[in-house]
MARDO-478485 format. One record per residue: x, y, z of N, C-alpha, C in turn; residue number from 1. Coordinates in steps of 0.02 Angstrom, whole numbers, plus 50000, padded with zeros to 5 digits. Atoms other than C-alpha are relative to their C-alpha. Last residue first. Layout:
# residues N
<atom n_c1="X" n_c2="Y" n_c3="Z" ca_c1="X" ca_c2="Y" ca_c3="Z" c_c1="X" c_c2="Y" c_c3="Z" tivo="NUM"/>
...
END
This chain:
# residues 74
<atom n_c1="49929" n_c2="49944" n_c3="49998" ca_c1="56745" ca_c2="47908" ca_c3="53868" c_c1="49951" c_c2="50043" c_c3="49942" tivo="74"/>
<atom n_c1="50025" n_c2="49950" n_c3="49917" ca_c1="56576" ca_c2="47787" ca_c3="53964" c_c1="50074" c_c2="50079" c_c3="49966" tivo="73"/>
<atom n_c1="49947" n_c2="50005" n_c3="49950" ca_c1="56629" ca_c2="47623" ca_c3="53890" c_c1="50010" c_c2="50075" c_c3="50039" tivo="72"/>
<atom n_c1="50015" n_c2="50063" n_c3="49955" ca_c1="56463" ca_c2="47605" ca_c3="53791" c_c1="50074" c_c2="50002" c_c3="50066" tivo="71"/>
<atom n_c1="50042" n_c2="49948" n_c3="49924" ca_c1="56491" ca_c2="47803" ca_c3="53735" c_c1="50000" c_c2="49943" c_c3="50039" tivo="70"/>
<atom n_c1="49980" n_c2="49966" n_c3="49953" ca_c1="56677" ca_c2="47732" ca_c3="53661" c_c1="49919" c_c2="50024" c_c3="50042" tivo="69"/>
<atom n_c1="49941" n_c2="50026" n_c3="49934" ca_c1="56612" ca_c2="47571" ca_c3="53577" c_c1="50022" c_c2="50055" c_c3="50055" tivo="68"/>
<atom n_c1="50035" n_c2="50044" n_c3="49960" ca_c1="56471" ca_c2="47656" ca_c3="53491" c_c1="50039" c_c2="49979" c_c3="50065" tivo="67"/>
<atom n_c1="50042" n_c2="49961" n_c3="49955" ca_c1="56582" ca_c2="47803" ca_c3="53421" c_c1="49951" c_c2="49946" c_c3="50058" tivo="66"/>
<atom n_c1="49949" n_c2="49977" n_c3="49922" ca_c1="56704" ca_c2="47652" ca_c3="53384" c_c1="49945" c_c2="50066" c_c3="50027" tivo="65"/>
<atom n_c1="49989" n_c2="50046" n_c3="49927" ca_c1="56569" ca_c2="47573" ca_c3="53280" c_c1="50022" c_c2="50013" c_c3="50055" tivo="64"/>
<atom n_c1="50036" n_c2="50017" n_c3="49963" ca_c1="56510" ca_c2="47729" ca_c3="53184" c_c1="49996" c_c2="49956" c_c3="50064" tivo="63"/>
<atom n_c1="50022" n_c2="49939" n_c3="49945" ca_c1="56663" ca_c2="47769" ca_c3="53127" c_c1="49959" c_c2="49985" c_c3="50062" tivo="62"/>
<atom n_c1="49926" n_c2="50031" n_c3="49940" ca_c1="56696" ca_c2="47582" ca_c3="53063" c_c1="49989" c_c2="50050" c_c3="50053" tivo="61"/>
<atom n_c1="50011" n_c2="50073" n_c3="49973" ca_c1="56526" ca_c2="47576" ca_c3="52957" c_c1="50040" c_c2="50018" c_c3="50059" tivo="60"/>
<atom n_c1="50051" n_c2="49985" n_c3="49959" ca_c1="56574" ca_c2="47762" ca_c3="52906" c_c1="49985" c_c2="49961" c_c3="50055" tivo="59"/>
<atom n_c1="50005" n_c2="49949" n_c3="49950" ca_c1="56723" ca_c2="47691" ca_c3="52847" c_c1="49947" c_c2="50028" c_c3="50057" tivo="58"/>
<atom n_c1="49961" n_c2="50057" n_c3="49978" ca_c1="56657" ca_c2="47529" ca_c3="52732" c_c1="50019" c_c2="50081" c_c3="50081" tivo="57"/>
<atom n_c1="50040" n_c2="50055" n_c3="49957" ca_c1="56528" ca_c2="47648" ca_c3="52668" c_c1="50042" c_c2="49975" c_c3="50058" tivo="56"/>
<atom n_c1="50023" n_c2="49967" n_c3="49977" ca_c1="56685" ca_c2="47764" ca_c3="52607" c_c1="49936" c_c2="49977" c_c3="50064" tivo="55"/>
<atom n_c1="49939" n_c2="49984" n_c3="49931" ca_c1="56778" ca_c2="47626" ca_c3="52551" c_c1="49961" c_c2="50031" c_c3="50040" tivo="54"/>
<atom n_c1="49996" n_c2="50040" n_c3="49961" ca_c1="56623" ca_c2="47569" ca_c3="52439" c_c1="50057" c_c2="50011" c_c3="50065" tivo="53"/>
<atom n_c1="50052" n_c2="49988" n_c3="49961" ca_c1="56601" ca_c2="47738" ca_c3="52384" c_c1="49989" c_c2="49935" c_c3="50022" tivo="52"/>
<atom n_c1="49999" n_c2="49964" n_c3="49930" ca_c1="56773" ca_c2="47732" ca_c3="52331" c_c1="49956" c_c2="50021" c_c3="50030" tivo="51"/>
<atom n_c1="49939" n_c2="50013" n_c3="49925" ca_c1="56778" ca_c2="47586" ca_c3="52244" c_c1="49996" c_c2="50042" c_c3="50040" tivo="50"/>
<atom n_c1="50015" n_c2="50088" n_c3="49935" ca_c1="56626" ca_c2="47618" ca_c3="52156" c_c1="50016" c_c2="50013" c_c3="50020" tivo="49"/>
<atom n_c1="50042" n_c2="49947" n_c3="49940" ca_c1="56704" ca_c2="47812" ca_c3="52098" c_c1="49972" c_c2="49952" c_c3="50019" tivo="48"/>
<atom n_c1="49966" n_c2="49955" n_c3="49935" ca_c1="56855" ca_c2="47728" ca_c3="52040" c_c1="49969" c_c2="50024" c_c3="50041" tivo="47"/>
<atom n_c1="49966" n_c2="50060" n_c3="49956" ca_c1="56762" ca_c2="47596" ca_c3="51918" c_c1="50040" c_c2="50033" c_c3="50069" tivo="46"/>
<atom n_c1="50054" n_c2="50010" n_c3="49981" ca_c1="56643" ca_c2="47735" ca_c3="51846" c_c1="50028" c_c2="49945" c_c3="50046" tivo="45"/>
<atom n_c1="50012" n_c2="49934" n_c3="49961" ca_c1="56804" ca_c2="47848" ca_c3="51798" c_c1="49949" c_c2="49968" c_c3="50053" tivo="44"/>
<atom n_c1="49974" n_c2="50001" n_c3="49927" ca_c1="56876" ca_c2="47690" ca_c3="51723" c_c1="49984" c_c2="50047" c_c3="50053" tivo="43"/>
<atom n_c1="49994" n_c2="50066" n_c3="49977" ca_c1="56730" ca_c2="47658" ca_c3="51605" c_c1="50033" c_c2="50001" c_c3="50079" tivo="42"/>
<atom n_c1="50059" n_c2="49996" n_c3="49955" ca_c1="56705" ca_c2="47849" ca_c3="51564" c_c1="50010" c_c2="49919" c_c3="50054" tivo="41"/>
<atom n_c1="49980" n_c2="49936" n_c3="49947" ca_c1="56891" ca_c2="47871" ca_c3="51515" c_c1="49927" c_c2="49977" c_c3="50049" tivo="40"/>
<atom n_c1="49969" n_c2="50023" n_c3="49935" ca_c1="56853" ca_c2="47707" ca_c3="51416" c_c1="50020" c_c2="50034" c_c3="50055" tivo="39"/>
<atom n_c1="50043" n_c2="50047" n_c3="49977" ca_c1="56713" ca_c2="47792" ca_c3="51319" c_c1="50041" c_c2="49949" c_c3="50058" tivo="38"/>
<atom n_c1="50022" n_c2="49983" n_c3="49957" ca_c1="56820" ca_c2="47949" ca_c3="51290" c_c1="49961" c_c2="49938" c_c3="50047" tivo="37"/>
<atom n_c1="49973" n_c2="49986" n_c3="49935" ca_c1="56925" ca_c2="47860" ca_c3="51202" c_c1="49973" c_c2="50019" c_c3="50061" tivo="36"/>
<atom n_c1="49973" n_c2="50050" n_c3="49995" ca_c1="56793" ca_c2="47784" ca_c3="51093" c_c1="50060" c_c2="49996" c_c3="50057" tivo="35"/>
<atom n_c1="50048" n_c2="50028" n_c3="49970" ca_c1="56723" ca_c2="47933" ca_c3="51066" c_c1="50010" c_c2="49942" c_c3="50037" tivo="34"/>
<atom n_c1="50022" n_c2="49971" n_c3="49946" ca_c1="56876" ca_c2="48015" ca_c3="51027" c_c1="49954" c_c2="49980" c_c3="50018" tivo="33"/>
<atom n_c1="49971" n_c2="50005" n_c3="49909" ca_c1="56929" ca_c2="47892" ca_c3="50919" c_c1="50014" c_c2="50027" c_c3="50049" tivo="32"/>
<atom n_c1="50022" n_c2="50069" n_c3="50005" ca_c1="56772" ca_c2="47879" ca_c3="50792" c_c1="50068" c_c2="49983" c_c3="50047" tivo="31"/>
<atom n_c1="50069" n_c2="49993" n_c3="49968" ca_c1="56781" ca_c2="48086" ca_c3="50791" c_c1="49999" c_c2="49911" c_c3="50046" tivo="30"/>
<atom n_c1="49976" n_c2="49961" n_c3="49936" ca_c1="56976" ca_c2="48087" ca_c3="50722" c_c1="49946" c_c2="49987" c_c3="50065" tivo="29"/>
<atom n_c1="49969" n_c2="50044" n_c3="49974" ca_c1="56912" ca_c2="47946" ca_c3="50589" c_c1="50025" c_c2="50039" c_c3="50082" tivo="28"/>
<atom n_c1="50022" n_c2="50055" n_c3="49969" ca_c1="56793" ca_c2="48050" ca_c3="50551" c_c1="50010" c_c2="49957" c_c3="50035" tivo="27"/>
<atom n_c1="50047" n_c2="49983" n_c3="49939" ca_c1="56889" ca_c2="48210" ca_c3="50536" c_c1="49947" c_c2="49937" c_c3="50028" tivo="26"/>
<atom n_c1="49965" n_c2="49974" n_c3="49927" ca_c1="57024" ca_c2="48123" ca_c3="50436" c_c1="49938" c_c2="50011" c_c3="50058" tivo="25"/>
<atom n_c1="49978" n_c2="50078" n_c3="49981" ca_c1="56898" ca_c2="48041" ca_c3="50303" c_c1="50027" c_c2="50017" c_c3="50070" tivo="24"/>
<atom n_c1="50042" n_c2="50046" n_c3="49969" ca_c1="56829" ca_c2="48213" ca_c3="50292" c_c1="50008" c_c2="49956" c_c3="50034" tivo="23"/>
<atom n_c1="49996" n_c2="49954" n_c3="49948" ca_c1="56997" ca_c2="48309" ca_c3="50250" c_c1="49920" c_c2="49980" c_c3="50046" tivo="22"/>
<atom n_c1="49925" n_c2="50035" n_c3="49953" ca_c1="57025" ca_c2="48178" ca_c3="50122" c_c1="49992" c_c2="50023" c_c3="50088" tivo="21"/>
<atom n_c1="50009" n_c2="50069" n_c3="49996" ca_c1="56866" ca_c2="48209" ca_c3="50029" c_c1="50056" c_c2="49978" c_c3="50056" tivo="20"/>
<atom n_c1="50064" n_c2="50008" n_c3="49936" ca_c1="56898" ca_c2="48387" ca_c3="50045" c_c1="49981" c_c2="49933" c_c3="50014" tivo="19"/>
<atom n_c1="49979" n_c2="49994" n_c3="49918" ca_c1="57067" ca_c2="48350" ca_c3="49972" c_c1="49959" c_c2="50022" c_c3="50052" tivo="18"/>
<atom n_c1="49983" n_c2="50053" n_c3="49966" ca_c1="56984" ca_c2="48247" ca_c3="49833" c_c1="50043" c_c2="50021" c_c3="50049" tivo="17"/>
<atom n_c1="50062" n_c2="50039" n_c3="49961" ca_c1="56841" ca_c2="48370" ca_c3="49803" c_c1="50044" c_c2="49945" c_c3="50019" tivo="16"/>
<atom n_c1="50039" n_c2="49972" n_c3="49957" ca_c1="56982" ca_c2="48534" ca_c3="49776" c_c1="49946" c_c2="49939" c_c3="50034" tivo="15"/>
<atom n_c1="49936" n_c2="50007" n_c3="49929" ca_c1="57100" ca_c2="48421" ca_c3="49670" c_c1="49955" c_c2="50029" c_c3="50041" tivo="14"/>
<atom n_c1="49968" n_c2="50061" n_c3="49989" ca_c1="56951" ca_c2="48386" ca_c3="49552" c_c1="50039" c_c2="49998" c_c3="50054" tivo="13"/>
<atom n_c1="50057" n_c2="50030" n_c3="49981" ca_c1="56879" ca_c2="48576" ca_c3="49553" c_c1="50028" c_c2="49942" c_c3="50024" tivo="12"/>
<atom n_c1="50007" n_c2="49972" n_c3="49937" ca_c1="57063" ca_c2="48625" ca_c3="49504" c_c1="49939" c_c2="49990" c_c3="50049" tivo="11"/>
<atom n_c1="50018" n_c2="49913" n_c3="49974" ca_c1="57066" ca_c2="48517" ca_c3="49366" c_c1="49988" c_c2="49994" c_c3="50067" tivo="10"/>
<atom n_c1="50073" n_c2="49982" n_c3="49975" ca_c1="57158" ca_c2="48329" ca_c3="49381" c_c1="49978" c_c2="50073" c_c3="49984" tivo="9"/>
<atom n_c1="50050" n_c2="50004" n_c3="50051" ca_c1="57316" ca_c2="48306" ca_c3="49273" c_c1="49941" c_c2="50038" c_c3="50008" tivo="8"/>
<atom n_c1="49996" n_c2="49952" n_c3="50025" ca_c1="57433" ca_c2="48361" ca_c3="49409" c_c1="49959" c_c2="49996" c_c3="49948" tivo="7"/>
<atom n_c1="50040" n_c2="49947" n_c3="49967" ca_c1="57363" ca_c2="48223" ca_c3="49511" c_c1="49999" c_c2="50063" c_c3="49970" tivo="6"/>
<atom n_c1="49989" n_c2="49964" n_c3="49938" ca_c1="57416" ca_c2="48112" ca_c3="49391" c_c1="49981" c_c2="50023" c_c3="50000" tivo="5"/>
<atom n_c1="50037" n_c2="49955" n_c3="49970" ca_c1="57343" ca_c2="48011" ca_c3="49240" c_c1="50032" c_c2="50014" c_c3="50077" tivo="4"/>
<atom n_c1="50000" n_c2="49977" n_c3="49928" ca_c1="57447" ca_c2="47935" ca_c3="49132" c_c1="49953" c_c2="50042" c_c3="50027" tivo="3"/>
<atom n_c1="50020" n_c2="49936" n_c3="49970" ca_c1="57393" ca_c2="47931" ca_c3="48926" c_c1="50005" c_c2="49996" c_c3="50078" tivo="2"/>
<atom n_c1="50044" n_c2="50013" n_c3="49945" ca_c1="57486" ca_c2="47790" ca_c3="48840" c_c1="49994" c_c2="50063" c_c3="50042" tivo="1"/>
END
C-alpha cells in the first residue's frame, strides 16, 4: 500500500499548501480584526453619548446658578 505524506508531495505541492495555509491564517486574522474593531467602535460610541449627555446636563446646571446669582444681585 502506497502512503502518501507530506514528504511525498513535490516542491510546487508543499509550496501551494503552505501558501494555502498562510491565506486561511490571514483571513481568519482580517475576520477578527474587524470584528474587534467593530466592538471598539460600539463602546467608543456608548462613552461619547454619555458624555455629551453629562456635559448638556452641566451646562443646563451652569447656566442656572449664573441665573440664580445675577437674580440675587452677587
Amino acid at each position: 500500500m502506497n502512503k502518501m505524506t507530506f514528504s511525498n508531495f513535490g516542491i510546487g505541492s508543499r509550496l501551494e499548501i503552505g501558501f494555502f495555509f498562510v491565506l486561511v491564517l490571514m483571513g481568519a486574522l482580517t475576520v477578527t480584526g474587524l470584528l474587534g474593531m467593530g466592538g471598539i467602535h460600539d463602546r467608543l460610541n456608548t462613552i461619547v453619548e454619555d458624555n455629551v449627555d453629562k456635559m448638556n446636563l452641566l451646562q443646563d446646571m451652569s447656566e442656572s446658578v449664573h441665573i440664580v446669582l445675577k437674580v440675587m444681585g452677587l
